[in-house]
PDB file of N, CA, C and O in Angstrom:
ATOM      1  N   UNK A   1       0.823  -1.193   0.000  1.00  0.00           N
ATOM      2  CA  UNK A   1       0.000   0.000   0.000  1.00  0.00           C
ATOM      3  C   UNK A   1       0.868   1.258   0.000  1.00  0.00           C
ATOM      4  O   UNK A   1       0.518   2.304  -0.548  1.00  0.00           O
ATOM      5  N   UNK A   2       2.277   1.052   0.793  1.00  0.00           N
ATOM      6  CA  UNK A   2       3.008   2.521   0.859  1.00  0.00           C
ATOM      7  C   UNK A   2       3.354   2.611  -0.624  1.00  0.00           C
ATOM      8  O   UNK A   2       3.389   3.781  -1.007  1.00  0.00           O
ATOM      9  N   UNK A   3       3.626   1.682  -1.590  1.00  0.00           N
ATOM     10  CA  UNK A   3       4.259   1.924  -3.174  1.00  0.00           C
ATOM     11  C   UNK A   3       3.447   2.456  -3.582  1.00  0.00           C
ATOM     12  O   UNK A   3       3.711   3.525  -4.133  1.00  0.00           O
ATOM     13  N   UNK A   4       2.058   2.005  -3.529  1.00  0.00           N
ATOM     14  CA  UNK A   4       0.503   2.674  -3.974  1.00  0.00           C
ATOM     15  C   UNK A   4       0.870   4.118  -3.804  1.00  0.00           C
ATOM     16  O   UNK A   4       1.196   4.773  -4.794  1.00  0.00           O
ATOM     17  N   UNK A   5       0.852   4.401  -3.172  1.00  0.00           N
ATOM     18  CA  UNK A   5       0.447   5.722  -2.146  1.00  0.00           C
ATOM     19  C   UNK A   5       1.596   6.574  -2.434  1.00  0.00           C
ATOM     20  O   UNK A   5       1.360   7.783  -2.429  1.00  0.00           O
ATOM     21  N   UNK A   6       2.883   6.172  -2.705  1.00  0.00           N
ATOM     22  CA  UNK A   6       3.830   7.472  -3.090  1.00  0.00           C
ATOM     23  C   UNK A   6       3.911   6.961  -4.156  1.00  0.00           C
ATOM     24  O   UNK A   6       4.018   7.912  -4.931  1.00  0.00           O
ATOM     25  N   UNK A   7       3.929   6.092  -4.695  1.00  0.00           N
ATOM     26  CA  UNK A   7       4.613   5.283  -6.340  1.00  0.00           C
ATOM     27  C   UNK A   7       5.729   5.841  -6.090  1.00  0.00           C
ATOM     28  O   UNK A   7       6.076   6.924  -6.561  1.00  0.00           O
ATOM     29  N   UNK A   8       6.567   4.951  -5.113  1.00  0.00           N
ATOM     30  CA  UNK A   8       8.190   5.223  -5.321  1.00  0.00           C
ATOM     31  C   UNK A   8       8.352   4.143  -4.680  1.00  0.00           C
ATOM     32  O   UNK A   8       7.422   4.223  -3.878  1.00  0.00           O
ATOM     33  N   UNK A   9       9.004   2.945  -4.405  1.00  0.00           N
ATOM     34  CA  UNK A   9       9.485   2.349  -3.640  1.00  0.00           C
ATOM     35  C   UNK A   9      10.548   2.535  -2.621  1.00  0.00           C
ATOM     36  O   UNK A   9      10.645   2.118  -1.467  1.00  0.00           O
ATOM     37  N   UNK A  10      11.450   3.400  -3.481  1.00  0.00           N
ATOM     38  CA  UNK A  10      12.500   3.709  -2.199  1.00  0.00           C
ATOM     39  C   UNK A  10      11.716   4.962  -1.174  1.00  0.00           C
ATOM     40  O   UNK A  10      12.375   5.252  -0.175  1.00  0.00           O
ATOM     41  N   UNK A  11      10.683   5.538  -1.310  1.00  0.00           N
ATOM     42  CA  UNK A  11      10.042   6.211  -0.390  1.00  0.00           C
ATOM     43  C   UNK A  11       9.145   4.995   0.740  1.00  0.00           C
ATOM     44  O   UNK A  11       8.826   5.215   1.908  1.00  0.00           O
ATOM     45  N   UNK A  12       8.988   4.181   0.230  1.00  0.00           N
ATOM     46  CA  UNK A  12       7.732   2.889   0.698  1.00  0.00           C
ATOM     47  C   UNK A  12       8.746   2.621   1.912  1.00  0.00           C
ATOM     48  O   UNK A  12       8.379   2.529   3.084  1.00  0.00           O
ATOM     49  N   UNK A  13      10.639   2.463   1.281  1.00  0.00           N
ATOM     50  CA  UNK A  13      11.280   1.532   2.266  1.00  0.00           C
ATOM     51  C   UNK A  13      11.573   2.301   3.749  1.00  0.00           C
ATOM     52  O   UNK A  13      11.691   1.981   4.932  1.00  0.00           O
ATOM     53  N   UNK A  14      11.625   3.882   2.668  1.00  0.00           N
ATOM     54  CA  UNK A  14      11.817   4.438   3.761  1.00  0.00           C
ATOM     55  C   UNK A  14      10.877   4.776   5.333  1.00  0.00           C
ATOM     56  O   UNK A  14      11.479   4.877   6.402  1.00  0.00           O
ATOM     57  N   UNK A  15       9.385   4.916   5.232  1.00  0.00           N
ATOM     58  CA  UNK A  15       8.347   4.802   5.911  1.00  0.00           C
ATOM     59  C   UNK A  15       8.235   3.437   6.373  1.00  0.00           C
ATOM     60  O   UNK A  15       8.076   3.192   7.569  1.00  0.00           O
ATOM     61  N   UNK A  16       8.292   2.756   5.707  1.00  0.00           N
ATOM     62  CA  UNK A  16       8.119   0.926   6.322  1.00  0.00           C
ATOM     63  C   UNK A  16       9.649   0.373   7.132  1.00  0.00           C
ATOM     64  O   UNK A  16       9.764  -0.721   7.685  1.00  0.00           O
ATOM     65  N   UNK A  17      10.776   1.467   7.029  1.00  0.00           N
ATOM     66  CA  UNK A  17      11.953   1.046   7.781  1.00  0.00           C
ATOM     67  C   UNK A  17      12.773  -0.672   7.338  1.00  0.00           C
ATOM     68  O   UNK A  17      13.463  -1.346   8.103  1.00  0.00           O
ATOM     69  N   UNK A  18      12.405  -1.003   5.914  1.00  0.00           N
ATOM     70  CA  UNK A  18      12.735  -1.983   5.106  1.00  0.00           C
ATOM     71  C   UNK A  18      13.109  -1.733   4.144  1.00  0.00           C
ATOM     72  O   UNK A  18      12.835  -0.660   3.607  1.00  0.00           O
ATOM     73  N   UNK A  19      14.108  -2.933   3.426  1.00  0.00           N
ATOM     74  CA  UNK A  19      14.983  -2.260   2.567  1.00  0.00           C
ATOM     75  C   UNK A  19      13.826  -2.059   1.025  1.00  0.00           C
ATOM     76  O   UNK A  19      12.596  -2.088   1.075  1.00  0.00           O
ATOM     77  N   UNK A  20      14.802  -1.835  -0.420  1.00  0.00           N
ATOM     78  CA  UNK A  20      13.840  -1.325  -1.119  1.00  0.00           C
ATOM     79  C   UNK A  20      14.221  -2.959  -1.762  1.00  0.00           C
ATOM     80  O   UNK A  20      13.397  -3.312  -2.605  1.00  0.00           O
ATOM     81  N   UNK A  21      15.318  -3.963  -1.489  1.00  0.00           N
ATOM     82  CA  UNK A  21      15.148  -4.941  -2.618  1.00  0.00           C
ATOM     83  C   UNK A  21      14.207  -5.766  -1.664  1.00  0.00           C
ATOM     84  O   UNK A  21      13.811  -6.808  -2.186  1.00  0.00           O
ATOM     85  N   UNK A  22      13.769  -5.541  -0.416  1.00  0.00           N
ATOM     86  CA  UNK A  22      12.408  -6.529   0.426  1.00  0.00           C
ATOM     87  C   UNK A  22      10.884  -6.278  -0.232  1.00  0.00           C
ATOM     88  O   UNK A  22       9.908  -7.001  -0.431  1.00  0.00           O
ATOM     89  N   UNK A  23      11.303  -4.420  -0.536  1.00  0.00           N
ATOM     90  CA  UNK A  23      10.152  -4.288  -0.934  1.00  0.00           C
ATOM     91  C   UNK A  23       9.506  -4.806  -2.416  1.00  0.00           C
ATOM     92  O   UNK A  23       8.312  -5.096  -2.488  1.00  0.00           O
ATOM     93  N   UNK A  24      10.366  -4.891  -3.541  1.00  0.00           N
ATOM     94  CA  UNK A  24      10.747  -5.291  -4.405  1.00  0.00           C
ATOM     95  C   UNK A  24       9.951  -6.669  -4.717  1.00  0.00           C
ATOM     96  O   UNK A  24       9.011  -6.757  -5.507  1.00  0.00           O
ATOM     97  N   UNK A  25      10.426  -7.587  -4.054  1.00  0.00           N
ATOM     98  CA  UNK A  25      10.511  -8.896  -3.733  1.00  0.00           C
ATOM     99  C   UNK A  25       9.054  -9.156  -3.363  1.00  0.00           C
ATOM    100  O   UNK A  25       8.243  -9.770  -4.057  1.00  0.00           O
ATOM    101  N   UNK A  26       8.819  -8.551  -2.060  1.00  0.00           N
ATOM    102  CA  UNK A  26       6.932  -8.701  -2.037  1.00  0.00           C
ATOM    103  C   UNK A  26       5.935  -8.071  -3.337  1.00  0.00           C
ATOM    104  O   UNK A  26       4.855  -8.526  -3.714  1.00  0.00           O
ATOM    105  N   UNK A  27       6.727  -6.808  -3.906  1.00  0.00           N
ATOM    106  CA  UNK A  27       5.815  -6.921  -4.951  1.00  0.00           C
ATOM    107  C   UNK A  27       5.276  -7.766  -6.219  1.00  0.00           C
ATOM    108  O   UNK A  27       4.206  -7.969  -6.793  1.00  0.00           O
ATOM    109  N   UNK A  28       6.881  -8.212  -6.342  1.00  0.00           N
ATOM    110  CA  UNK A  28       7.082  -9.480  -6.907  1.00  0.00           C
ATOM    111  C   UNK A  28       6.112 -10.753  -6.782  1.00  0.00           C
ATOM    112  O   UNK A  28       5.636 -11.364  -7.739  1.00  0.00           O
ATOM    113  N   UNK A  29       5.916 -11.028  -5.464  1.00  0.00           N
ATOM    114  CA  UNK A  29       5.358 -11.776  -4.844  1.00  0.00           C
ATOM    115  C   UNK A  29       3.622 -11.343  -5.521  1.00  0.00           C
ATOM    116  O   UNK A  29       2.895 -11.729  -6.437  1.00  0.00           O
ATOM    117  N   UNK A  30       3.584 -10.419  -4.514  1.00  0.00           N
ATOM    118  CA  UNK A  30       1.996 -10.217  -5.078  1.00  0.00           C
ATOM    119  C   UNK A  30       1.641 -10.459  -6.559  1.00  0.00           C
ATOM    120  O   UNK A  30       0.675 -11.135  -6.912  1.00  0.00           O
ATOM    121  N   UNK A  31       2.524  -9.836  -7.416  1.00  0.00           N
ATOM    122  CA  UNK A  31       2.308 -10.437  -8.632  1.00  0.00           C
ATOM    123  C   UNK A  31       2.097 -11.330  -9.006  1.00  0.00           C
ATOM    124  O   UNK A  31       1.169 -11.818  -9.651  1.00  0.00           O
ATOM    125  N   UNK A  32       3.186 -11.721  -8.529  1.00  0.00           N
ATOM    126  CA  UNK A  32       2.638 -13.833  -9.042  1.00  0.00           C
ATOM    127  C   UNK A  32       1.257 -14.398  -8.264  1.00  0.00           C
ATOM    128  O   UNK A  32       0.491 -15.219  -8.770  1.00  0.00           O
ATOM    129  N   UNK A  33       1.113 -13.863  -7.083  1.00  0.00           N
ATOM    130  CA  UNK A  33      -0.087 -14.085  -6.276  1.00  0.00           C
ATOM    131  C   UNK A  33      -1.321 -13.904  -7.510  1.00  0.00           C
ATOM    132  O   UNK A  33      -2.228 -14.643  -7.893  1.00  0.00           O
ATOM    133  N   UNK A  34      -0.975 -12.887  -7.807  1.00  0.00           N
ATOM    134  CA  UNK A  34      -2.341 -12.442  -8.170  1.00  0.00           C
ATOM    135  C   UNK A  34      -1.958 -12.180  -9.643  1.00  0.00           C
ATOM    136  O   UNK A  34      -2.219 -11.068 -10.102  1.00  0.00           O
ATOM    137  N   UNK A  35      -1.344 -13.134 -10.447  1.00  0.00           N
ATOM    138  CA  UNK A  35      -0.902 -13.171 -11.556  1.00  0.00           C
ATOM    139  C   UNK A  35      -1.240 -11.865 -12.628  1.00  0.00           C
ATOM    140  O   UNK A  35      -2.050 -11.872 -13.554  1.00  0.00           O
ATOM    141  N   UNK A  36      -0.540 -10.993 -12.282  1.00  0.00           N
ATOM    142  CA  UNK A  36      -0.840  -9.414 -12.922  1.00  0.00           C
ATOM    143  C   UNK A  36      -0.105  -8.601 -12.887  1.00  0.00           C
ATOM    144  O   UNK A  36       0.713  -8.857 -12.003  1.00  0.00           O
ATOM    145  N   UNK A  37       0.093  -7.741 -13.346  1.00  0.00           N
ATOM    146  CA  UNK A  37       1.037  -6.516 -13.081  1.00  0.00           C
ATOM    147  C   UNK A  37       0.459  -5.621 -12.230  1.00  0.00           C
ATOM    148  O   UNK A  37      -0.703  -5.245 -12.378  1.00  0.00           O
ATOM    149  N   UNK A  38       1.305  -5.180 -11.186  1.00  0.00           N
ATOM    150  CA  UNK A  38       0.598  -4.319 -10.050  1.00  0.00           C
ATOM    151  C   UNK A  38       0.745  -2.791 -10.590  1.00  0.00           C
ATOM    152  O   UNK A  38      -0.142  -1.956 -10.412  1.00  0.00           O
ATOM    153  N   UNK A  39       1.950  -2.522 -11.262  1.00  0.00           N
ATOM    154  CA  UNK A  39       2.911  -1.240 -11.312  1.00  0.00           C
ATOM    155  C   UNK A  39       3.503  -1.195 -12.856  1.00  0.00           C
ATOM    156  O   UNK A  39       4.323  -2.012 -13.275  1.00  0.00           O
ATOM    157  N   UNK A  40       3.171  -0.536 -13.327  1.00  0.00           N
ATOM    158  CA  UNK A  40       3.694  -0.329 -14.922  1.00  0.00           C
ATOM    159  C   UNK A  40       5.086   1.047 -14.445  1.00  0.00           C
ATOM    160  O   UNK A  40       4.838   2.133 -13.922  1.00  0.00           O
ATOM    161  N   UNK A  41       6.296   0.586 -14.787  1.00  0.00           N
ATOM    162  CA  UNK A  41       7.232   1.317 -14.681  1.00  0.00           C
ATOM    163  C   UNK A  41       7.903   1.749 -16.198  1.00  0.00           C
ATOM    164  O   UNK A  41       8.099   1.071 -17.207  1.00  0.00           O
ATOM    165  N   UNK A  42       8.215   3.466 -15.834  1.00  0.00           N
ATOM    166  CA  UNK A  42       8.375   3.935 -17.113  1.00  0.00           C
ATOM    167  C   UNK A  42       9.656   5.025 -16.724  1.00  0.00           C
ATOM    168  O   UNK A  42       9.412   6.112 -16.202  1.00  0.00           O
ATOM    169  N   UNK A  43      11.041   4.579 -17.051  1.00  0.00           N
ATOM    170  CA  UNK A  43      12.371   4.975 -16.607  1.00  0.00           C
ATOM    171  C   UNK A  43      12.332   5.201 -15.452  1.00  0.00           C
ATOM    172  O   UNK A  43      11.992   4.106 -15.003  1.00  0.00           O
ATOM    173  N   UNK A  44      12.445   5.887 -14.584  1.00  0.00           N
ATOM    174  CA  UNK A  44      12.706   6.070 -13.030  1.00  0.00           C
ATOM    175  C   UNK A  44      11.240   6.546 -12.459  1.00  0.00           C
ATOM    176  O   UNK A  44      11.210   7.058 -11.340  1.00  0.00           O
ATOM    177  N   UNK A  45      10.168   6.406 -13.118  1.00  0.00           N
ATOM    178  CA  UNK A  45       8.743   6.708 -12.645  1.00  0.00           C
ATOM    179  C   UNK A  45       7.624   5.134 -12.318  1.00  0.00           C
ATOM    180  O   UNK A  45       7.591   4.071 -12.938  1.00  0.00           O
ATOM    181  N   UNK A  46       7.085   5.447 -11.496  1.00  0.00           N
ATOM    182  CA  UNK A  46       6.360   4.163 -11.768  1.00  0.00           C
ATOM    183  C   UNK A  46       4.318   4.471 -11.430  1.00  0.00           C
ATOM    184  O   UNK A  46       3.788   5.303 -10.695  1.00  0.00           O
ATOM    185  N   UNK A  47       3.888   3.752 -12.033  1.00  0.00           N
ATOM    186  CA  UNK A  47       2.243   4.137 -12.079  1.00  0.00           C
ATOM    187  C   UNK A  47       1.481   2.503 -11.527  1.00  0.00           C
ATOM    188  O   UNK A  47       2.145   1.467 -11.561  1.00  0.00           O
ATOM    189  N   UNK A  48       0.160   2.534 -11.089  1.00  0.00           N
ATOM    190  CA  UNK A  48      -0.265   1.857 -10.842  1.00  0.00           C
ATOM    191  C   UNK A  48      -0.966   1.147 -11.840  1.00  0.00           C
ATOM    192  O   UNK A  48      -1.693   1.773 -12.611  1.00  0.00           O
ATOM    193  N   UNK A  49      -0.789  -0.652 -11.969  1.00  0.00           N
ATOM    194  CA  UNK A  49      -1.690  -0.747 -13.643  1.00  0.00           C
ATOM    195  C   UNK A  49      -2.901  -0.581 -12.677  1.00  0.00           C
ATOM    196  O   UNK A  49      -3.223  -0.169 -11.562  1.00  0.00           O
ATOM    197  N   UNK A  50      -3.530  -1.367 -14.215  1.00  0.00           N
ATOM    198  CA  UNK A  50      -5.175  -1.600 -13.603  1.00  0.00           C
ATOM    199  C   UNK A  50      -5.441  -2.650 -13.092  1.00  0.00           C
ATOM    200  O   UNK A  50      -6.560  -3.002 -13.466  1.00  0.00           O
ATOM    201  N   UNK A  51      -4.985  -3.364 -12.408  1.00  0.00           N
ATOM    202  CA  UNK A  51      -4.951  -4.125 -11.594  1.00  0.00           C
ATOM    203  C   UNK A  51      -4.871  -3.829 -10.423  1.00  0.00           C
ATOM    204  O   UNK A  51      -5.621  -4.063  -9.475  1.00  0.00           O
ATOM    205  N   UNK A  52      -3.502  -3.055 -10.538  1.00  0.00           N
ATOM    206  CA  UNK A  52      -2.761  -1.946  -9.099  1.00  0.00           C
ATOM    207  C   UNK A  52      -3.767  -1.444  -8.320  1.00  0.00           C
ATOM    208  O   UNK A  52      -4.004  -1.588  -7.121  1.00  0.00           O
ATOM    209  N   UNK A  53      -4.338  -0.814  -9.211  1.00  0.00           N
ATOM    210  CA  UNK A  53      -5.045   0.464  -8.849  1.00  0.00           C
ATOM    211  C   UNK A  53      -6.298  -0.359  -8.381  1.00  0.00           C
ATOM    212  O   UNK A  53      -6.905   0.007  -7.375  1.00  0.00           O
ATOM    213  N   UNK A  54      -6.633  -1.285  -8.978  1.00  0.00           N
ATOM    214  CA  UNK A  54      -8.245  -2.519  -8.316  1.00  0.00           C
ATOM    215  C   UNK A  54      -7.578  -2.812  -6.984  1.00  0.00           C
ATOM    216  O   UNK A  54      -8.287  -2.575  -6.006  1.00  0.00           O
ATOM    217  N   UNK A  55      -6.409  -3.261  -6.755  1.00  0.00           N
ATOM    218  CA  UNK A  55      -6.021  -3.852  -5.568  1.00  0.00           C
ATOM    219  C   UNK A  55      -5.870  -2.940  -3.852  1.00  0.00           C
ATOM    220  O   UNK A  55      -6.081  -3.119  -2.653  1.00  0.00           O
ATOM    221  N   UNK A  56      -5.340  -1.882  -4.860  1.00  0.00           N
ATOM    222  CA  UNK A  56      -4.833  -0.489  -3.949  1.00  0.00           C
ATOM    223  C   UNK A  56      -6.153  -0.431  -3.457  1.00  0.00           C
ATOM    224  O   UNK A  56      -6.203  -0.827  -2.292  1.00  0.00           O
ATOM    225  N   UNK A  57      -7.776   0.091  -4.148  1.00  0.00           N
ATOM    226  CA  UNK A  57      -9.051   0.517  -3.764  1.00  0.00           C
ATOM    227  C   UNK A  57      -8.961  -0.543  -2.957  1.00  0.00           C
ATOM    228  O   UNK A  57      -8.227  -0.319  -1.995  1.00  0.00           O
ATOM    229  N   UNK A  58      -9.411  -1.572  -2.982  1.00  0.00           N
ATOM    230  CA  UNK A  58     -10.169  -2.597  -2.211  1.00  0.00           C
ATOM    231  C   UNK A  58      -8.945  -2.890  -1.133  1.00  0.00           C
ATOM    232  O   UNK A  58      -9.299  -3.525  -0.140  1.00  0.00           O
ATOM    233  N   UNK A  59      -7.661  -2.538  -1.197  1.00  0.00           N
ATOM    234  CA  UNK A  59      -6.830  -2.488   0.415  1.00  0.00           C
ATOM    235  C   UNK A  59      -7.212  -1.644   1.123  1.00  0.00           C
ATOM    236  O   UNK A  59      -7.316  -1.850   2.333  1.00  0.00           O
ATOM    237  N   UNK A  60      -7.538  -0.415   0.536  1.00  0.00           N
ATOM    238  CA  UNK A  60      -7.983   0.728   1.386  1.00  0.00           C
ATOM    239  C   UNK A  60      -9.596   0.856   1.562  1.00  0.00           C
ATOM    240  O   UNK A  60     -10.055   1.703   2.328  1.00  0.00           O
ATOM    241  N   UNK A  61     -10.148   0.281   1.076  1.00  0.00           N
ATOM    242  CA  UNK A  61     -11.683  -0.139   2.051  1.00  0.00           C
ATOM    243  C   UNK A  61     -11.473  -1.129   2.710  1.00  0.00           C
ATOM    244  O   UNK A  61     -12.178  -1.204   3.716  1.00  0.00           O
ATOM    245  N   UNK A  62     -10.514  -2.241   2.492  1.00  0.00           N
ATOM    246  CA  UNK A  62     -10.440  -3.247   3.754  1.00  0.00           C
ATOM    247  C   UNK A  62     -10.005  -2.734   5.026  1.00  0.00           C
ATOM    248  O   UNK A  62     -10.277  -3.074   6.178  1.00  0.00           O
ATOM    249  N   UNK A  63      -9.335  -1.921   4.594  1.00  0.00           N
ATOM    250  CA  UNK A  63      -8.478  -0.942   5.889  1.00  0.00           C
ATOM    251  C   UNK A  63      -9.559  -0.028   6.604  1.00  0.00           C
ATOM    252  O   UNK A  63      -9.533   0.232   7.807  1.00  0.00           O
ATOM    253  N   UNK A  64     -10.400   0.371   5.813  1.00  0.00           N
ATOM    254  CA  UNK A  64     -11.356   1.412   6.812  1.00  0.00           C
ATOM    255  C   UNK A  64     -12.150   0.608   7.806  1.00  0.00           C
ATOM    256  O   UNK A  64     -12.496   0.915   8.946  1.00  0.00           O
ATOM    257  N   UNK A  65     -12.432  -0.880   6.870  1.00  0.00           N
ATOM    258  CA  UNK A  65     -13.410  -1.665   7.440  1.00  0.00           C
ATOM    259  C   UNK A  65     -12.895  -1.636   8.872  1.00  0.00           C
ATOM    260  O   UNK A  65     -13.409  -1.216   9.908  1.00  0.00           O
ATOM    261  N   UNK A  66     -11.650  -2.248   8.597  1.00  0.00           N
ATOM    262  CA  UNK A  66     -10.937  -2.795  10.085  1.00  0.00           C
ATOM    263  C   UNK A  66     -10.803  -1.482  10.925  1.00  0.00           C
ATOM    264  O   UNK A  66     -10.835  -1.574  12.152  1.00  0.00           O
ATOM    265  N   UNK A  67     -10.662  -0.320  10.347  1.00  0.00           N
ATOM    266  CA  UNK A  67     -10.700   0.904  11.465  1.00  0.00           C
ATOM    267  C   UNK A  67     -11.527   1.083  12.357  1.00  0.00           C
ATOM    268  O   UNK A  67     -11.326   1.317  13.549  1.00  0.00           O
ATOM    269  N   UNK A  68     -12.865   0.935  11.574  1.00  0.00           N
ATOM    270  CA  UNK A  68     -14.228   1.021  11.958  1.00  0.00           C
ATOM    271  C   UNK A  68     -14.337  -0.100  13.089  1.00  0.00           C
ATOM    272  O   UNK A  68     -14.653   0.168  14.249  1.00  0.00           O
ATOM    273  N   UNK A  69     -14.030  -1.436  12.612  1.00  0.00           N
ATOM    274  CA  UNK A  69     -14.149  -2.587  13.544  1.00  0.00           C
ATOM    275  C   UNK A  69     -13.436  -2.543  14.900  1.00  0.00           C
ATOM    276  O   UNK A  69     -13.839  -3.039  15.953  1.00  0.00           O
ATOM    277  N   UNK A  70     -12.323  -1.871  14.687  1.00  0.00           N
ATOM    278  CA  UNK A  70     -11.277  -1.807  15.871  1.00  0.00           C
ATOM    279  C   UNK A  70     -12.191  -0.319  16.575  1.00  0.00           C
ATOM    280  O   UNK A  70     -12.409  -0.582  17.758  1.00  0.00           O
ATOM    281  N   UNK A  71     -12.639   0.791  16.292  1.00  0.00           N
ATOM    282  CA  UNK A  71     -13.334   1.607  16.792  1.00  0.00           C
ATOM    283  C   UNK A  71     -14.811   1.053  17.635  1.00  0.00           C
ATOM    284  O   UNK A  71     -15.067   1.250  18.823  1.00  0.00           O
ATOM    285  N   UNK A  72     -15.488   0.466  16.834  1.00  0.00           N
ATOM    286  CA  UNK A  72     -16.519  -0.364  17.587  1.00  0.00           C
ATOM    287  C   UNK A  72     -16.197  -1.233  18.426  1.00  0.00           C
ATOM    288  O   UNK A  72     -16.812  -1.248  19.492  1.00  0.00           O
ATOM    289  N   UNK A  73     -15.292  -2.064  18.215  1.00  0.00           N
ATOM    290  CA  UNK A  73     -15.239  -3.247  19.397  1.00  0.00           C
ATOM    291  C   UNK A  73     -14.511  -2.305  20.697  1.00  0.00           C
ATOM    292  O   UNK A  73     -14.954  -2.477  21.833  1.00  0.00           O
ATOM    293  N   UNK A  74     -13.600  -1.505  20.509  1.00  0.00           N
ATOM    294  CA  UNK A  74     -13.483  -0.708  21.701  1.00  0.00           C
ATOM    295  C   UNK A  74     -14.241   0.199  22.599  1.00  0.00           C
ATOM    296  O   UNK A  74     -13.999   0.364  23.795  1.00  0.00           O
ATOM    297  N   UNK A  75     -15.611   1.030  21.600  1.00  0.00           N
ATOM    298  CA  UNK A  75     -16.611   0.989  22.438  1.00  0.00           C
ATOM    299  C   UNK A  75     -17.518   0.296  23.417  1.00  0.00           C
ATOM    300  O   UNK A  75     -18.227   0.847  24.258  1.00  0.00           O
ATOM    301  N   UNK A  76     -17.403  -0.903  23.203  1.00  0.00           N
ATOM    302  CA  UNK A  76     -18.049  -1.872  23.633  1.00  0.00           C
ATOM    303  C   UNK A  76     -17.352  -2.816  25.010  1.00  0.00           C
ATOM    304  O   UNK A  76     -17.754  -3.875  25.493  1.00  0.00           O
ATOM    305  N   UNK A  77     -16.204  -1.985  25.378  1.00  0.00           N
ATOM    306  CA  UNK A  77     -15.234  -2.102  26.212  1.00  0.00           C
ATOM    307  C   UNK A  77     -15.502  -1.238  27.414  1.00  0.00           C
ATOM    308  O   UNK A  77     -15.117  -1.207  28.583  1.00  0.00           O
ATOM    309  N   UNK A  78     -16.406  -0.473  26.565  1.00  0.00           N
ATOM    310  CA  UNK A  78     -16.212   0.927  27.740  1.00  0.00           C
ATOM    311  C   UNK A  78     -17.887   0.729  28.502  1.00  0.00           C
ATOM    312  O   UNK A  78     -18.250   1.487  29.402  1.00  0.00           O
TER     313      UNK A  78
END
């Protein structure tokens, strides 16, 4: 999600405190996961494909979900 979000990887490594060939490597990964191109790279720039960009949305509504969930179940504490 941090590559999403700056489209830089060496910015991703730097916020995630991991190197950039780890980060690399999981993207890698996801790719083959999800047999697609995540990131269309064009000389030292990189963009999200359309895939990317399907994956990126639906990480970041999974993420609100769980915000929301972690907000409610802690009300329910109190």
């Amino acid at each position: 999600m941090e590559v999403a979000a700056n489209l830089s990887f060496s910015k991703a490594s730097e916020i995630l405190f991991i190197s950039q060939p780890a980060i690399s490597k999981h993207i890698k990964a996801l790719e083959g996961f999800y047999k697609t191109t995540l990131f269309e790279r064009k000389g030292n720039t990189i963009h999200l494909s359309t895939g990317g960009k399907l994956l990126y949305n639906r990480l970041k509504e999974a993420k609100k979900i769980q915000n929301q969930l972690d907000f409610e179940l802690n009300i329910l504490k109190t």
